[in-house]
C-alpha atoms as one frame of an Amber mdcrd trajectory, in Angstrom:
protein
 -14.420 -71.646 -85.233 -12.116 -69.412 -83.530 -12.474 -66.528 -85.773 -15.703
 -65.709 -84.134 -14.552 -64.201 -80.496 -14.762 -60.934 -79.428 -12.191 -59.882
 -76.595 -13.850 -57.054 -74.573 -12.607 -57.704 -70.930 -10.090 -54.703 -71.388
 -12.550 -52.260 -71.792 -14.372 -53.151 -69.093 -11.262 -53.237 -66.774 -10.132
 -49.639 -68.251 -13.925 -48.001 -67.214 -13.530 -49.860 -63.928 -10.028 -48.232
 -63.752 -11.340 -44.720 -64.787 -13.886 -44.643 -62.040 -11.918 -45.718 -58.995
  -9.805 -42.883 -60.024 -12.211 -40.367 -60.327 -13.808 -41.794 -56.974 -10.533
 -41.274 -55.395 -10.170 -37.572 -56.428 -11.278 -35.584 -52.900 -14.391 -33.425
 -53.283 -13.519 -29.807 -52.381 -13.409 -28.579 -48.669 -13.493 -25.243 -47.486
 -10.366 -25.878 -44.300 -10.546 -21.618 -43.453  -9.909 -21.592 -40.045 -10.514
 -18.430 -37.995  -6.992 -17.483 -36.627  -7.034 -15.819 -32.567  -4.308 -13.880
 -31.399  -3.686 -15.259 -27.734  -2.578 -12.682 -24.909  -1.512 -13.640 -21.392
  -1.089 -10.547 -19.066   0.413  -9.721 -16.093  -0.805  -6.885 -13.759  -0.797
  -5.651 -10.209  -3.272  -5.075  -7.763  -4.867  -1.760  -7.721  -8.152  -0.750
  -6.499  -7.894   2.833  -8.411  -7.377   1.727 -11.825 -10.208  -0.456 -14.369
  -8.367  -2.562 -16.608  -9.692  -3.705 -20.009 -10.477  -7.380 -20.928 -10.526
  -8.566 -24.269 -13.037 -11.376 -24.703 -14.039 -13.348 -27.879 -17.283 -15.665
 -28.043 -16.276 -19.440 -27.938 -13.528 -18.720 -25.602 -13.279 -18.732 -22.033
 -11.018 -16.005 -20.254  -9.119 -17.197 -16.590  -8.350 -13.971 -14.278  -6.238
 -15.304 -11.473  -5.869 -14.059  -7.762  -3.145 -13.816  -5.182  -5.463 -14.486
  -2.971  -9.237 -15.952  -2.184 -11.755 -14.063  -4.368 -15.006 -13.717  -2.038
 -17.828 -12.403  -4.345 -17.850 -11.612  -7.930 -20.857  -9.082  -9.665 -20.810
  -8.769 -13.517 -22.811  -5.458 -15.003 -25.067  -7.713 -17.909 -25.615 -11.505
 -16.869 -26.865 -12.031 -19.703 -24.187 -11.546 -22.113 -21.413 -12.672 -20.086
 -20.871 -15.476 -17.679 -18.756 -15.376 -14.596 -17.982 -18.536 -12.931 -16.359
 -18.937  -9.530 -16.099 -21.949  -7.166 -14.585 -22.577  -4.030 -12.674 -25.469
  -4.942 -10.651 -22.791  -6.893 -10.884 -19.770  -4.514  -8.076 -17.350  -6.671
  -9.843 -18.368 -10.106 -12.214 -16.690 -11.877 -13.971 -17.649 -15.610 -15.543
 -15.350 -18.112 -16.485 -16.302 -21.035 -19.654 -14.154 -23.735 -22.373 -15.708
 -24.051 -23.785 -13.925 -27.285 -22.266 -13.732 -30.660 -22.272 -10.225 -31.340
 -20.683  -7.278 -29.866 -21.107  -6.500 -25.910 -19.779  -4.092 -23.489 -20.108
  -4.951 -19.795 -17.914  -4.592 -16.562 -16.883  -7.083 -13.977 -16.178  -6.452
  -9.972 -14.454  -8.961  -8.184 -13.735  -8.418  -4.110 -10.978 -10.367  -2.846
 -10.517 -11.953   1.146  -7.981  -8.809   2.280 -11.318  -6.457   1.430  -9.626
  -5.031  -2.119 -12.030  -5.012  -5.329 -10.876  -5.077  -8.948 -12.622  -3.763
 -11.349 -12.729  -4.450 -14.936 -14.110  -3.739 -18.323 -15.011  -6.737 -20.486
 -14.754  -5.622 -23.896 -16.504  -8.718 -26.522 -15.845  -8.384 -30.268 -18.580
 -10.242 -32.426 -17.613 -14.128 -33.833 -15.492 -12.463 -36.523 -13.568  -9.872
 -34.830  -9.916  -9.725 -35.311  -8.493  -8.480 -31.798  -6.295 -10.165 -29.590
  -7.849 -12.255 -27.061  -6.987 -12.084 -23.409  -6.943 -15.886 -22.387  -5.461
 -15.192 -18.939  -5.294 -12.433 -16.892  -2.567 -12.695 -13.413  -2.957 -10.154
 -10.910   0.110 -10.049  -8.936   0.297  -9.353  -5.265   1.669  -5.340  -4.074
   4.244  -7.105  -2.424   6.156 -10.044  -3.774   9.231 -11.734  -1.886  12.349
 -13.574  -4.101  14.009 -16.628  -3.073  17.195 -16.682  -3.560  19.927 -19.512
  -2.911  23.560 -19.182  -2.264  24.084 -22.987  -3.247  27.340 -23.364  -5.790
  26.412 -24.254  -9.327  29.532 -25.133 -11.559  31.790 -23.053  -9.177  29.651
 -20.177  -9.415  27.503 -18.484  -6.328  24.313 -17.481  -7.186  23.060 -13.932
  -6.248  21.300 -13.675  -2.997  18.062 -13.254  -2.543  16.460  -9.310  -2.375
  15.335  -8.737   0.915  11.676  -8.433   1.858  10.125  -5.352   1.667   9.340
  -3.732   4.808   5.822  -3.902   5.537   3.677  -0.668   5.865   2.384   0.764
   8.732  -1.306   0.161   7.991  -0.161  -4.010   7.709   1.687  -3.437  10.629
  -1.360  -2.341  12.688  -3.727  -4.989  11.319  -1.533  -7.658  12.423  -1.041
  -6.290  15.944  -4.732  -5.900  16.007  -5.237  -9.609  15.128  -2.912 -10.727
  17.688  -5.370  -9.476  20.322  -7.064 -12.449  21.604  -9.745 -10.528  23.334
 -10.283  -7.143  22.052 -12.862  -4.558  24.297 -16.415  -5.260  21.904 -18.990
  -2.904  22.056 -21.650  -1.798  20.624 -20.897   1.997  19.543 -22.245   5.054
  20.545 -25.630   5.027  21.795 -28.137   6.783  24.604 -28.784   3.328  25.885
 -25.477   2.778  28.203 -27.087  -0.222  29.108 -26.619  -1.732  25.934 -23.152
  -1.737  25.509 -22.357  -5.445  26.119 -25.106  -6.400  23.627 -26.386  -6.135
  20.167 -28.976  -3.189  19.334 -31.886  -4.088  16.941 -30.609  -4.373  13.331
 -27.067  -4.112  14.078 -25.639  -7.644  13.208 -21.773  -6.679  14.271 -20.037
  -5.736  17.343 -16.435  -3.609  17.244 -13.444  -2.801  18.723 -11.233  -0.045
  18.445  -7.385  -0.726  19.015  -4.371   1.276  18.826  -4.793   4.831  17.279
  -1.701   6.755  16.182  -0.492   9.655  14.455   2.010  10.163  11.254   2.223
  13.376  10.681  -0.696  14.612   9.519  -2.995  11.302   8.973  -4.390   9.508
  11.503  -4.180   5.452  11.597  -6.434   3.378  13.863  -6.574  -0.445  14.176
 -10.493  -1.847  14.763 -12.134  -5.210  14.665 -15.360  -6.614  13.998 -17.451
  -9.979  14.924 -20.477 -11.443  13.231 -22.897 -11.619  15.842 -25.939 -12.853
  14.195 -26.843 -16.441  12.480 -26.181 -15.917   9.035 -23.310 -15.171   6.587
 -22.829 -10.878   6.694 -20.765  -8.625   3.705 -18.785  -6.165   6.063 -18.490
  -2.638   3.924 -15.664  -0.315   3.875 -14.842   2.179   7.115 -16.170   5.374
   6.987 -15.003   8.500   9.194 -17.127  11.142   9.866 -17.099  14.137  11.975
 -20.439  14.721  13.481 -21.482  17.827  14.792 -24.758  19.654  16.206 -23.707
  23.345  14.770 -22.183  22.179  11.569 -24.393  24.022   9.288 -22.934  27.307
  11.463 -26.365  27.987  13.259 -27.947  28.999   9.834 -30.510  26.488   9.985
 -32.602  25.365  12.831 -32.094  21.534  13.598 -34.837  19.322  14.461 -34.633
  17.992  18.247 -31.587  15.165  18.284 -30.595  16.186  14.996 -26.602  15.694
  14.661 -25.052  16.711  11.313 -22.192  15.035   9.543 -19.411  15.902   7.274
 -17.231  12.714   5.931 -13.948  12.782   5.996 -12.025  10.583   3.395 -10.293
   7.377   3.824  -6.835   7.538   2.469  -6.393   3.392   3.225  -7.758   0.542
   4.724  -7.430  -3.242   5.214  -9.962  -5.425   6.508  -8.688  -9.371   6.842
 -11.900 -10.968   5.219 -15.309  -8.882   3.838 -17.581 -12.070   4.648 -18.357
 -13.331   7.929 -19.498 -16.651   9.016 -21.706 -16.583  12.335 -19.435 -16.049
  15.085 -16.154 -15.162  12.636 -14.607 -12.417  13.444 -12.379  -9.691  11.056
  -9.421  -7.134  12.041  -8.853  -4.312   9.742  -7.467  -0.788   9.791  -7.856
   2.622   8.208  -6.424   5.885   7.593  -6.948   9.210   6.851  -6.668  12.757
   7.280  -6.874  14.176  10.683  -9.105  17.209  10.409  -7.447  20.721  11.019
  -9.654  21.841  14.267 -12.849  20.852  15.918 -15.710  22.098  17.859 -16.090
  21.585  21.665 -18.939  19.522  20.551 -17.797  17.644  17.441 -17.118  14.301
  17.498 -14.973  12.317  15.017 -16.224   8.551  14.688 -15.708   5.155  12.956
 -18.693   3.736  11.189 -18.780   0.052  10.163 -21.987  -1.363   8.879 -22.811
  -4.764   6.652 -24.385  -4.774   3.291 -27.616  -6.401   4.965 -28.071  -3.367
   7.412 -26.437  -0.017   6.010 -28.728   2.156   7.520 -27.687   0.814  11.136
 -24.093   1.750  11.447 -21.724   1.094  14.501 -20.689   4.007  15.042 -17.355
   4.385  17.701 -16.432   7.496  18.651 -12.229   8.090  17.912 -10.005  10.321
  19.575  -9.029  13.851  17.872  -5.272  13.562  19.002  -3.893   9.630  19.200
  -2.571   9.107  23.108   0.580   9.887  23.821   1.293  12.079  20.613
């Protein structure tokens, strides 16, 4: 009776075996991950010089400030974009927005009236180059704190002093301190017009101390938003104007007054962008021309992006008082 039975429940168990170890076995994944060389660099503020900025696509590039960044302007909008918010004045994001090569530059103005300029430089998805993941822009004057507290019986160095602020600083501070500077509304035909705005011309100015050092010429000048909207103040311009500056050779037109620029060395300007009502102290310097004409006058022109063909124009003095 016994003879009869077949045993086959270790078979079964040994398949059952030999597939939960072949289901356990992991199927094949590729795990390549694309390796980015991270950069953080440190430079300082200069108007006169376009730095580089290595981008990537997928990653986002911070450029920080010392200061409030007013406006930002990027060359192609549509392969790069620039973010900036005013809960984070001294921050500003780039990041490509295309996978493939692009070439663009970048233009940020900061509250003082200084613009940096950059080059953003994008390598395709599979590039290789280092990516800059922050960029710090560090002020043209920095000041160390020191202590002279004892640390295990030891006196720590003290601090550097502060370096002596230039003259330009110097005169925009003493020009903001003037409550009430003399406004006016430049040169014009109209005397009768000096207390008050001319058509087009959103700005009144005021000039303030003018000196001499050696041969440049610094003078100190304000500016107040007179109109109802927001106005983009644009960089001082000096000029000497002049009714024979062609030398006689041509015949002017009736009014006609000529004008040869003279270049700005330096300037400062406390903010670019105006509220209604906000007003901006600034200075700028340059070389004092050689020699002048009985009738050649040298003048300050100040305009706003929103009306550069209606300058205020102040007349300056050739020789600074006093000097």
């Amino acid at each position: 009776m016994h003879s009869n039975r077949f045993i086959i429940w270790p078979t079964i168990v040994f398949a059952a075996a030999a597939g939960l170890a072949s289901a356990q076995q992991p199927t094949p994944v590729s795990t390549a991950v694309q390796q980015v060389a991270q950069s953080v660099i440190d430079l300082p503020i200069s108007g006169s010089t376009i730095t580089d900025v290595h981008l990537r696509p997928l990653f986002t590039t911070t450029i920080r400030l010392p200061e409030a960044v007013t406006s930002v302007a990027v060359g192609a909008p549509s392969l790069f974009k620039v973010e900036h918010s005013a809960d984070e004045p001294r921050l500003v994001f780039i990041k490509p927005t295309t996978n493939d090569a692009a070439t663009s530059n970048l233009v940020i103005a900061l509250q003082s009236g200084e613009e940096i300029s950059m080059r953003l430089l994008s390598e395709d998805a599979g590039g290789s180059a280092p990516v800059d993941f922050v960029v710090n822009y560090e002020p043209r004057q920095s000041f160390l704190i020191g202590s002279t507290d004892e640390i295990g019986g030891n006196t720590a160095s003290a601090p550097d002093p502060p370096a002596k602020p230039s003259a330009i600083d110097v005169a925009v501070k003493q020009q903001a301190d003037l409550a009430s500077p003399s406004w006016v509304t430049g040169l014009s035909k109209d005397t009768k017009d000096q207390n008050r705005t001319s058509p087009g011309k959103p700005i009144l100015g005021a000039l303030g101390e003018v000196r001499e050092q050696g041969q440049r010429m610094l003078v100190a000048y304000s500016v107040v938003n007179t109109s109802d909207r927001w106005i983009e103040v644009l960089p001082p311009q000096i000029e000497l104007k002049s009714p024979n500056l062609d030398g006689g050779k041509k015949k002017r037109k009736k009014d006609q007054i000529l004008a040869e620029e003279v270049p700005v060395s330096d300037y400062r300007l406390t903010a670019r962008r105006l509220a209604p009502g906000e007003r901006a102290d600034g200075a700028v310097e340059f070389p004092r021309p050689g020699f002048k004409q009985s009738a050649d006058r040298l003048v300050l022109d100040l305009t706003t992006a929103s009306a550069v063909d209606h300058p205020l124009v102040m007349q300056l003095p050739f020789v600074a008082p006093g000097q």
